[in-house]
C-alpha positions in Angstrom: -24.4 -35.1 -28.0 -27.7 -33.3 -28.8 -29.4 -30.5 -26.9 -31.7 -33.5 -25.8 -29.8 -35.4 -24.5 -27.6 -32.6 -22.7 -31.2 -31.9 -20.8 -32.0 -35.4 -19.8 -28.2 -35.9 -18.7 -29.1 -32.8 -16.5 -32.0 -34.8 -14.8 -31.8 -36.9 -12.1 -31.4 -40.2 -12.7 -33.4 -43.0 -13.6 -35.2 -44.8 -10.8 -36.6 -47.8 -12.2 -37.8 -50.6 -10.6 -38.4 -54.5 -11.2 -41.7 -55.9 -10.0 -41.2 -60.0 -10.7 -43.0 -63.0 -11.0 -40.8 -64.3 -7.4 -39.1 -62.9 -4.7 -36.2 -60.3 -5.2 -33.3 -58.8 -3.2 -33.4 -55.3 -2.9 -31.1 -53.0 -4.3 -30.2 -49.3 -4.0 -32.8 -46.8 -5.2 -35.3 -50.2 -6.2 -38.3 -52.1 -4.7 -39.6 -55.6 -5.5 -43.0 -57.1 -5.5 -44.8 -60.0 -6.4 -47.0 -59.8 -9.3 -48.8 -62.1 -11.1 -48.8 -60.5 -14.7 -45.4 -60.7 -15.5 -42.1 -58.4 -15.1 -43.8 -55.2 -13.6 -41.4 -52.5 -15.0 -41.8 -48.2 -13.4 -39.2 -45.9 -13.8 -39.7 -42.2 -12.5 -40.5 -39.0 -15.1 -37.3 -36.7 -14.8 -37.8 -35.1 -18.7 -40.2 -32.9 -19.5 -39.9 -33.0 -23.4 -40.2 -36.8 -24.7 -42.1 -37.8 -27.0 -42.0 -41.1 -25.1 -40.3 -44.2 -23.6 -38.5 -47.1 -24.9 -38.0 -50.4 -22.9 -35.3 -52.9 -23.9 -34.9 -56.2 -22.6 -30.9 -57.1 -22.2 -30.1 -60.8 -22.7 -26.9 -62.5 -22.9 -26.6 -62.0 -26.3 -27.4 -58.4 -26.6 -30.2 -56.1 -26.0 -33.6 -55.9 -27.6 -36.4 -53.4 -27.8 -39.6 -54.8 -26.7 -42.2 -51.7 -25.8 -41.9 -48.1 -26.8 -44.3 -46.1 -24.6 -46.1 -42.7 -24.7 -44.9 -39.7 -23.2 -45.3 -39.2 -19.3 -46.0 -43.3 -19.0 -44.0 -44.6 -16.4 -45.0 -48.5 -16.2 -44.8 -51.0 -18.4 -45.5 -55.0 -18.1 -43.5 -57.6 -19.4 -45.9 -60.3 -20.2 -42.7 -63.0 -21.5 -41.2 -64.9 -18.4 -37.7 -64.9 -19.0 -35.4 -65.6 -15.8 -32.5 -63.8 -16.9 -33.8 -61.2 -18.4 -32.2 -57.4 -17.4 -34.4 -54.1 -18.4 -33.4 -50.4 -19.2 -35.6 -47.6 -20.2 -35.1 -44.7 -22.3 -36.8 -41.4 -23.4 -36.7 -40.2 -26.8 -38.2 -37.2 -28.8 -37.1 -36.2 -32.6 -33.6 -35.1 -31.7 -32.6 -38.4 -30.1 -32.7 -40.6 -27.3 -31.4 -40.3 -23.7 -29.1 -42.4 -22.2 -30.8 -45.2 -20.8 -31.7 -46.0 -16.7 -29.9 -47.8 -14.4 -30.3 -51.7 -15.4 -32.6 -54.1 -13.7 -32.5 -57.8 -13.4 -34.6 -60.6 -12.6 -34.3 -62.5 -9.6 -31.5 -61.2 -8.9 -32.3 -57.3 -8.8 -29.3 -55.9 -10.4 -26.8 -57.9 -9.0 -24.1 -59.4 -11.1 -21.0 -61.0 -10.3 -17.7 -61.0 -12.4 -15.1 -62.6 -11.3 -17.2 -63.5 -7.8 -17.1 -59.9 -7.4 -21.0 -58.3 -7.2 -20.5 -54.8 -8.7 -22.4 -52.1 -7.1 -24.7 -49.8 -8.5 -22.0 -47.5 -10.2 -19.9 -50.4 -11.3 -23.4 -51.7 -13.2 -23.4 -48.4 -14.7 -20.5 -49.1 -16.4 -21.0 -52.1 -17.0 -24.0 -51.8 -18.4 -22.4 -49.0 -21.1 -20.0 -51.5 -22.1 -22.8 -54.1 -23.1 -24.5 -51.3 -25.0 -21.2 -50.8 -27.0 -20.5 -54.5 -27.6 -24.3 -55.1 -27.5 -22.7 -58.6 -25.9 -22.6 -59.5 -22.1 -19.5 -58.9 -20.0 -18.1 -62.5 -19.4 -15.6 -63.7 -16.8 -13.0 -66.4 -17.5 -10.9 -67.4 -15.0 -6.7 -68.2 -15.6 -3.8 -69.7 -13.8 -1.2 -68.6 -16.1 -1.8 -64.7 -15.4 0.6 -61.9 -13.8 -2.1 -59.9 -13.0 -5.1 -60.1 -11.0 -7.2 -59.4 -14.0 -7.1 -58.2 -17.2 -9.7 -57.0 -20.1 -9.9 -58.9 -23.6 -11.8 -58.9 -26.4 -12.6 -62.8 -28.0 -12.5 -63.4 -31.6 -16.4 -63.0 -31.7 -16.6 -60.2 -30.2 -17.4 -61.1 -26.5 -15.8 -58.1 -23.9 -14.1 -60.3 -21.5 -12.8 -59.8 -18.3 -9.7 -62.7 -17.4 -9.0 -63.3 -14.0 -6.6 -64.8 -12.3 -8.1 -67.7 -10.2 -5.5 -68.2 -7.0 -5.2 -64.7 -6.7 -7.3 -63.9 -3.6 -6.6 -59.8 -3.9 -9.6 -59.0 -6.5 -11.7 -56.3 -6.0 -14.5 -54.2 -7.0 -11.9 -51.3 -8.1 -9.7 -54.1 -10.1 -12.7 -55.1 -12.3 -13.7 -51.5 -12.9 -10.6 -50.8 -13.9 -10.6 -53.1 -16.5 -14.1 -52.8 -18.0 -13.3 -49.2 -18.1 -10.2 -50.4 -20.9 -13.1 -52.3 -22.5 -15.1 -49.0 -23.2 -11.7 -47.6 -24.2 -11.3 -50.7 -26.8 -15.0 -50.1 -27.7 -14.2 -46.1 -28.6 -10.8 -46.9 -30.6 -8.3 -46.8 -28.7 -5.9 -49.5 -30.2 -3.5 -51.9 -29.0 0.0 -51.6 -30.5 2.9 -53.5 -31.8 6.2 -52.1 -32.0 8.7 -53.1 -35.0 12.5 -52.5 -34.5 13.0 -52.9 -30.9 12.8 -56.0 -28.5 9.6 -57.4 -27.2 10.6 -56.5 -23.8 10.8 -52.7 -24.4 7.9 -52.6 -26.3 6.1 -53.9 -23.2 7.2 -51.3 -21.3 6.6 -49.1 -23.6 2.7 -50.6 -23.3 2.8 -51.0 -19.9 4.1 -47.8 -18.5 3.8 -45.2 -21.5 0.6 -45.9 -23.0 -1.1 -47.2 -19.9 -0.4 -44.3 -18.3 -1.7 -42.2 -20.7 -5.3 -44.5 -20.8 -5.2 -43.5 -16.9 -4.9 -40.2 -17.1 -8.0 -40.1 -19.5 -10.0 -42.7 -17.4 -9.1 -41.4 -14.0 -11.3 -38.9 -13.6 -14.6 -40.9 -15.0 -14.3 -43.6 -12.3 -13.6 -41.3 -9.2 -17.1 -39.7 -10.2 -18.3 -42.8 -10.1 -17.0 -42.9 -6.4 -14.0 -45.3 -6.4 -10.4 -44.8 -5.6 -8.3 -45.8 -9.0 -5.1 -44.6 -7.9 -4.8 -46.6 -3.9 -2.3 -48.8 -5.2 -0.2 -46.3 -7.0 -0.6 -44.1 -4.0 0.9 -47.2 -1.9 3.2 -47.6 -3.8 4.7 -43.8 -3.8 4.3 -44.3 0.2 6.6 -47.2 0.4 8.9 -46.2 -2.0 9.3 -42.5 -0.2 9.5 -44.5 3.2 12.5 -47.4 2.4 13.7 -45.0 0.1 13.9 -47.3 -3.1 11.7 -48.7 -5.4 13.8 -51.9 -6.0 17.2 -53.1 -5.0 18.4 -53.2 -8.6 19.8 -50.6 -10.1 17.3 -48.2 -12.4 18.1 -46.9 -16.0 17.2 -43.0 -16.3 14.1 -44.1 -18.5 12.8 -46.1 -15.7 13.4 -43.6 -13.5 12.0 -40.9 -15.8 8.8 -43.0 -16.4 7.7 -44.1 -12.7 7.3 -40.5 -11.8 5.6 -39.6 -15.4 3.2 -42.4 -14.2 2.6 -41.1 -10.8 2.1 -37.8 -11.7 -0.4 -38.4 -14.2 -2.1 -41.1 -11.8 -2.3 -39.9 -8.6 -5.0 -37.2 -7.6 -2.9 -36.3 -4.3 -1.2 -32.8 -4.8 0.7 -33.0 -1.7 2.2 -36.6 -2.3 3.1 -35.6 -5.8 5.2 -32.8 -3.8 6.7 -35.3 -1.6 7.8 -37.7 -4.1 9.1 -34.6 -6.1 11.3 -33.7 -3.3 12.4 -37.1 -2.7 13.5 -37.2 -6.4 16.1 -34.0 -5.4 17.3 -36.3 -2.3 18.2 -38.9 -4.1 20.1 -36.4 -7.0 17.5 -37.1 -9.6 17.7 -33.9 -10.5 17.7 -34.3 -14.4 15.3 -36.9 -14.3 13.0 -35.2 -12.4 13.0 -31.9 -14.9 12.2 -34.1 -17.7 9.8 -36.3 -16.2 8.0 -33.1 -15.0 8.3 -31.8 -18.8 6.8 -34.8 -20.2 3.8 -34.4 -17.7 2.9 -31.0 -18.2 2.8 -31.9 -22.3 0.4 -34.3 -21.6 -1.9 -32.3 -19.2 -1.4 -29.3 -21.7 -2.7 -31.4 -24.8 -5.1 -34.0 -22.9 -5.4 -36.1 -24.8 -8.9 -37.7 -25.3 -9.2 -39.3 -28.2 -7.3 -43.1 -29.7 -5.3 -40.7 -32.4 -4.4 -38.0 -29.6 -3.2 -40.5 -26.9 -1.3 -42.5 -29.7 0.6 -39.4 -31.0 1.4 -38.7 -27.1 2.7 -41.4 -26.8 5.2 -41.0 -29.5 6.3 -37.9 -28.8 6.9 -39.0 -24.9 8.6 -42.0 -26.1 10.7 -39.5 -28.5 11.9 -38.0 -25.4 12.7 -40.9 -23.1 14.9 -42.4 -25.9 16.8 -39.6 -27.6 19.2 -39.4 -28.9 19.1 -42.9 -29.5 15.5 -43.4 -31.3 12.4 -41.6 -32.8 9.2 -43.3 -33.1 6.4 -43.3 -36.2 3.3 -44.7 -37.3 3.7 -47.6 -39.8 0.4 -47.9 -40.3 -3.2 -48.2 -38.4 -5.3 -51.3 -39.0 -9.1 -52.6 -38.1 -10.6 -56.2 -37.9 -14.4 -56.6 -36.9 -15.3 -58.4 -33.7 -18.7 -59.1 -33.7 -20.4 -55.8 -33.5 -17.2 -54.0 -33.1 -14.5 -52.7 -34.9 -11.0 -53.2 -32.8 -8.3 -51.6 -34.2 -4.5 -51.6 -33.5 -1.4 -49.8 -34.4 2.0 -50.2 -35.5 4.6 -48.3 -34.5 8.2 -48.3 -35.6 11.3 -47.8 -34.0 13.9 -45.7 -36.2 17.6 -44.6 -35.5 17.3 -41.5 -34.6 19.7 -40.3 -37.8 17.3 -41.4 -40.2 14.0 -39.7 -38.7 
């Protein structure tokens, strides 16, 4: 990032308002009123080295610069009467340009819904960033055939999506943030994988509780500064387990065991639960399990991971653990395909007898 835009990230942020042709809700940190002109756009002043202002107007199918603006302007009128047109601002001087302002919509003042859910300010920060890095609209799509309450994919043209489960009455804000945040992780790099030499099963929970983990621990800490709470069901979870003392009636292999704490660990924010569920590991004599679990925890907080190569080769080496002396894991090979204006990429791993690493 360049000095610039370390100084504007510094400033306060953005309060820009939509002045529209009709009436409009209000929303946090906005005001509305009629004008007869066209979209009347003001954003406050908070740098105090641009060169100027741009304005973009976002559409459905991406985002478009319409003004750019002298320095220490803070209006601007849009003259085109589109209604759905959304609006961001940014300032700009020779070493860059700033991230842009909060987002603002006609008619509807911000307010979009995925999924029936309406995302609050921070959750249209987000979103917003995502649509910059797919320059495409989030979409929704409902599903009856899902496990999960919702779940983040990219279409074949490129369109960030967010799938969601339509009898599933559960959904909330958190849910979808969760999942758009996987979309900016998609967006950066991070791949999806395939696994060759093991069955389909274990290389879903390899996905599902290796590799997700390891996304969590990297995305955590973004969206509880944005104010939400992404481990409350983990944290649940650990309660329940700690109080019926079991997580399931069936019986648990040692890499399940091993991995629900490595998940917890990384997940939960709660020093004094992690204790608890520690101690409950003793109680129950899973003692080894516990040692190793821990192990494979503080490798990833030593390395932290950040980037799609860095959380891939964690991966492997956790999964080298949890199945010695029976396999090792490598890269076969990385691979790319273009989605509309982004490049998703995905990884195969394979699975090797140990013996012939």
């Amino acid at each position: 990032m360049t000095e610039f835009r370390k100084a504007m990230n510094r400033k306060a942020a953005w309060l820009f308002t939509g002045l529209l042709f009709s009436g409009i809700e209000f929303a946090e940190a906005q005001q509305a009123v009629k004008m007869p002109s066209g979209i009347k756009l003001d954003w406050e002043d908070t740098s105090d080295n641009e060169k100027g202002f741009r304005i973009y107007r976002v559409m459905p199918k991406g985002k478009t610069k319409i003004a750019e603006v002298g320095p220490n302007v803070t209006t601007y009128t849009d003259k085109t009467s589109l209604s759905k047109a959304c609006y961001v601002v940014t300032a700009f001087n020779s070493a860059g340009e700033s991230d842009p302002s909060n987002i603002s919509c006609v008619n509807n003042s911000s307010a979009r819904k995925l999924c029936e859910i309406e995302l609050s300010s921070n959750g249209l920060k987000l979103l917003y960033e995502i649509e910059q890095n797919f320059n495409k609209q989030v979409r929704d799509q409902g599903s009856k055939d899902m496990v999960r309450p919702a779940a983040a994919v990219i279409t074949p043209n490129g369109t960030p999506t967010i799938r969601c489960h339509q009898r599933r009455r559960d959904l909330t804000e958190e849910i979808i943030v969760h999942e758009l945040y996987h979309l900016r992780l998609r967006a950066a790099g991070f791949p999806t994988l395939e696994f060759n030499g093991i069955e389909h099963n274990l290389s879903q929970w390899i996905n599902d509780d290796l590799y997700d983990s390891i996304q969590h621990w990297i995305m955590y800490p973004y969206l509880r500064k944005l104010g939400y709470s992404p481990d409350a069901a983990r944290k649940s979870e650990v309660e329940r387990a700690i109080a019926e003392d079991k997580f399931t009636d069936k019986p648990l292999p040692p890499s399940d065991i091993i991995s629900r704490y490595f998940r917890v660990a990384l997940e939960l924010s709660d020093p004094r639960l992690i204790d608890q569920f520690s101690e409950w590991y003793l109680r129950r004599g899973w003692d080894a399990q516990l040692k190793k679990a821990q192990s494979l925890v503080q490798f990833i907080k030593d390395t932290n991971p950040t980037t799609a190569e860095q959380a891939v080769q964690s991966l492997i080496e956790v999964a080298d653990v949890l199945f010695e002396p029976y396999l090792t894991f490598q890269v076969e090979h990385w691979g790319a395909k273009q989605l509309g204006s982004i490049v998703d990429r995905h990884v195969v791993i394979k699975a090797l007898p140990q013996s012939v690493k």
